[in-house]
N, C-alpha and C positions, 0 to 999 in steps of 0.2 A: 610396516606402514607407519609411517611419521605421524606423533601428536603433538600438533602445536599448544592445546592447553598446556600438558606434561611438561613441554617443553618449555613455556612461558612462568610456571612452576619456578622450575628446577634453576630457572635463569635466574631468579630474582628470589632465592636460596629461599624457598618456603617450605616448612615442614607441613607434609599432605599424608592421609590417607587415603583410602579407599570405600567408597562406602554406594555400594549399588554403581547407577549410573554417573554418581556426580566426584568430584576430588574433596575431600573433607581438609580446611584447611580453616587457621585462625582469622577472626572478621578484620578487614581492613578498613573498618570504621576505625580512623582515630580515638573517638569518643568512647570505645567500648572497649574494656580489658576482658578478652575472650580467654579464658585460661582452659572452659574447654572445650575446644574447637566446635563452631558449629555455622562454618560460612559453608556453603555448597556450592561449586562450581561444576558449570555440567561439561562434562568430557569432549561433547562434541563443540558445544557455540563458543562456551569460556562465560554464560549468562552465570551470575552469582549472586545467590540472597545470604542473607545470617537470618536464620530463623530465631535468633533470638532478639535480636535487637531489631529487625525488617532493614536494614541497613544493603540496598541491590546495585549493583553494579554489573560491567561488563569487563571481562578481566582483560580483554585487550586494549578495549578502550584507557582502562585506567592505569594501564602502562603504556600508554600514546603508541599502542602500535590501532593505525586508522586504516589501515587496510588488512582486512581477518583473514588468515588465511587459512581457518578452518574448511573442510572440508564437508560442505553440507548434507553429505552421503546421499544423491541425487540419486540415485537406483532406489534407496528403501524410502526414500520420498515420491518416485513416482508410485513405486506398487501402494504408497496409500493413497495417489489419487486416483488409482484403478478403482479403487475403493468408492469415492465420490460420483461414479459416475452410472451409480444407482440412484442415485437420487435426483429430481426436477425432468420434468419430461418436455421434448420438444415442442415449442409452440410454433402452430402455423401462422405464418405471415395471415394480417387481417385482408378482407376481401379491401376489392381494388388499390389495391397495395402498387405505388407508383413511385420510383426512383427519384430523391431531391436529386437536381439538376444545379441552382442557382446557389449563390451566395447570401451565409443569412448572421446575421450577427458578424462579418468580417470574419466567418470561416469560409477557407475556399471552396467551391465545391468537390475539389479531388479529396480534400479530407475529408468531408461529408461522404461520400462516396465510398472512400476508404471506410469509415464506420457503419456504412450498412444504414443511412438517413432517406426515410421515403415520408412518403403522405398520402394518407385515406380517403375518401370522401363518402364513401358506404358504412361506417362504424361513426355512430353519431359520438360516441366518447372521444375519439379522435379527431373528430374535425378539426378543420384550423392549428394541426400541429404540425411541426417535425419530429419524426418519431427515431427512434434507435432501438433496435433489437440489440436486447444486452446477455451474452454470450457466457457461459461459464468455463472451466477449463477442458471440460470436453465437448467445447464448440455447441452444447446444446443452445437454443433461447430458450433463458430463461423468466422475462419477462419484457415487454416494451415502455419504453420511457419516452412521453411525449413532450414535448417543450410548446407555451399557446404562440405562435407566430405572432399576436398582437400585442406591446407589452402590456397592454391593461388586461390581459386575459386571466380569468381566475377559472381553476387555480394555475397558475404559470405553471407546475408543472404536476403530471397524470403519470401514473405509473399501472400499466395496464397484462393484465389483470391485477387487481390490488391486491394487500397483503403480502406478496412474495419475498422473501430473502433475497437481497440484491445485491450479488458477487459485487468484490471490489473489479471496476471496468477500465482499459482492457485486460482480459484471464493473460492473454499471451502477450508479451513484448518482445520487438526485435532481438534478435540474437546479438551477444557479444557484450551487452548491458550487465556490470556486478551492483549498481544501485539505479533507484527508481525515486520519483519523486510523487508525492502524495499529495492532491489538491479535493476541495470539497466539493465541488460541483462536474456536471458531465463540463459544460462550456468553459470551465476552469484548465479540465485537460482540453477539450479540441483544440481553445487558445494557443497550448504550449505546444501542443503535438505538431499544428497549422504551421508555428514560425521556426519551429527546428529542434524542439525539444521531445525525442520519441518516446522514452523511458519515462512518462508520465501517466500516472493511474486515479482515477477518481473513487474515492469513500463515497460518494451520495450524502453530503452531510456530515456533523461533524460529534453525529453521536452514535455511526454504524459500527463501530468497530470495537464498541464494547462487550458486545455480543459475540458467539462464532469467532471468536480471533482468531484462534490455530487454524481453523478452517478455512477462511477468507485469504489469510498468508499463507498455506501451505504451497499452491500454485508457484508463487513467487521464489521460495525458499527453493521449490522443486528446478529452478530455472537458472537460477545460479546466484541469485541476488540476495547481496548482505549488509549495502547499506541502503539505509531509506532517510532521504530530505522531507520535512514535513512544510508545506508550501500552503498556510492557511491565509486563509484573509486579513487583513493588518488594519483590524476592529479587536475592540477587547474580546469579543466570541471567540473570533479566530485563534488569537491568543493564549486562552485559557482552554480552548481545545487542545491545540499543538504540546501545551504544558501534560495535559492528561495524556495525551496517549502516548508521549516520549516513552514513558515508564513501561506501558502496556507492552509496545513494541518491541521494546528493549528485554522484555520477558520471555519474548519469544526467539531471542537468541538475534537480531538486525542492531548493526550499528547506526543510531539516530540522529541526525541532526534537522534543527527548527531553523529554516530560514527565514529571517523579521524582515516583512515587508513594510515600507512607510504604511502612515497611517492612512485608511482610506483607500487602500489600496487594494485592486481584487487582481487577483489570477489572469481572472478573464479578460482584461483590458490591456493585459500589459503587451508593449510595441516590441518588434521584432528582433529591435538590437536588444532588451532586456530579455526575453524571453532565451536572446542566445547568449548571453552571458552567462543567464541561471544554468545553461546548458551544458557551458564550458566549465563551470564553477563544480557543478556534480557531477561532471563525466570527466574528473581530471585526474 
């Protein structure tokens, strides 16, 4: 069986040991004279710290190979999400649970459709919303997310029942996708998914992914995907989000990149021919 860490190694004449799971090799911080060895690279992703100096990188990345060709052992990643799927139990659809039909925010109704969007009129917490049943990777719901139909509605957005861990959405992406593109809001991906961009997945915010990380990517990782575009809002938040979780993600073994949108610029608005450029840009 082929190791392309091993292999990326041996290419670029590094003396390595062995040490558990990871290749023990000298830190390739510049800045640090490592005399004894103590950078970890892990066998499988090529994800690499130096516990001595915190000095992290990604070893493919840092020898410009941008497409990994690691193998993300898709078999012993699903038996762990056999694993997950004890946990969160099905929710039933709320009474008079009724299919959106129309177009709402300049999403089509086929994509609304496609997401499983209806509306209530018997759950007074629901009223006046478009709701999404939001899905984990074993197709449970695991909670509903309502949006207020009216923009003055407070709060704009309900998440029903409250409290709940709320999977990165959607769990499953089309097939044939090696990266996915990461946006903060639900109406951030239906914008992108609506005008041609499918391999687009929504955090809920841009501070969910501090928490449960291995857990929230495992899904992903389990599917074949290994690079992720971070597609935040082009406001300083946005920014200073995308900055944080570069690292995060990159720990999990995803090669990352931040794509800088002008200022003032959100997701959810952008027009069809940009939305298909981002499209051809990450799926190239």
């Amino acid at each position: 069986m082929s190791d392309p860490v091993l292999e990326l190694i041996q290419k670029n004449n590094l003396a390595f040991s062995v040490s558990g799971r990871d290749y023990l090799i000298k830190c390739l911080n510049p800045d640090h004279s490592d005399s004894n060895p103590s950078f970890r690279v892990d066998k499988v992703t090529g994800v690499a710290h130096c516990f001595a100096c915190g000095f992290k990188t990604n070893l493919f990345k840092y020898y410009g190979v941008f497409t990994n060709p690691v193998p993300m052992k898709i078999l012993a990643l699903k038996e762990k999400l056999d694993i997950l799927k004890k946990f969160g139990q099905e929710l039933e659809l709320p009474l008079g649970y009724t299919p959106w039909t129309k177009t709402f925010r300049g999403i089509s109704p086929a994509t609304l459709r496609h997401f499983g969007a209806f509306y209530t009129t018997q759950v007074e917490k629901l009223q006046d919303r478009i709701i999404f049943p939001i899905k984990d990777i074993t197709n449970k719901t695991q909670v509903f997310v309502g949006r207020h139909t009216m923009s003055n509605g407070n709060p704009r957005y309900l998440n029903y029942p409250s409290g709940v861990k709320i999977p990165l959405y959607p769990a499953h992406l089309p097939s044939g996708y090696s990266s996915m593109v990461l946006v903060e809001g639900i109406f951030d991906m239906l914008n992108l998914y609506d005008n041609g961009c499918e391999n687009v997945v929504c955090a809920f915010g841009t501070n969910t992914l501090q928490n449960d990380t291995k857990q929230k990517l495992l899904p992903f990782r389990a599917q074949g995907i290994t690079h992720i575009y971070i597609l935040f809002d082009g406001d300083d938040a946005g920014r200073k989000a995308a900055q944080l979780y570069k690292p995060i993600l990159e720990e999990e073994g995803f090669i990352v990149e931040i794509v800088v949108l002008p200022d003032g610029t959100d997701p959810g608005d952008l027009d069809v021919e940009n939305v298909r450029s981002i499209a051809e840009y990450v799926n190239k």
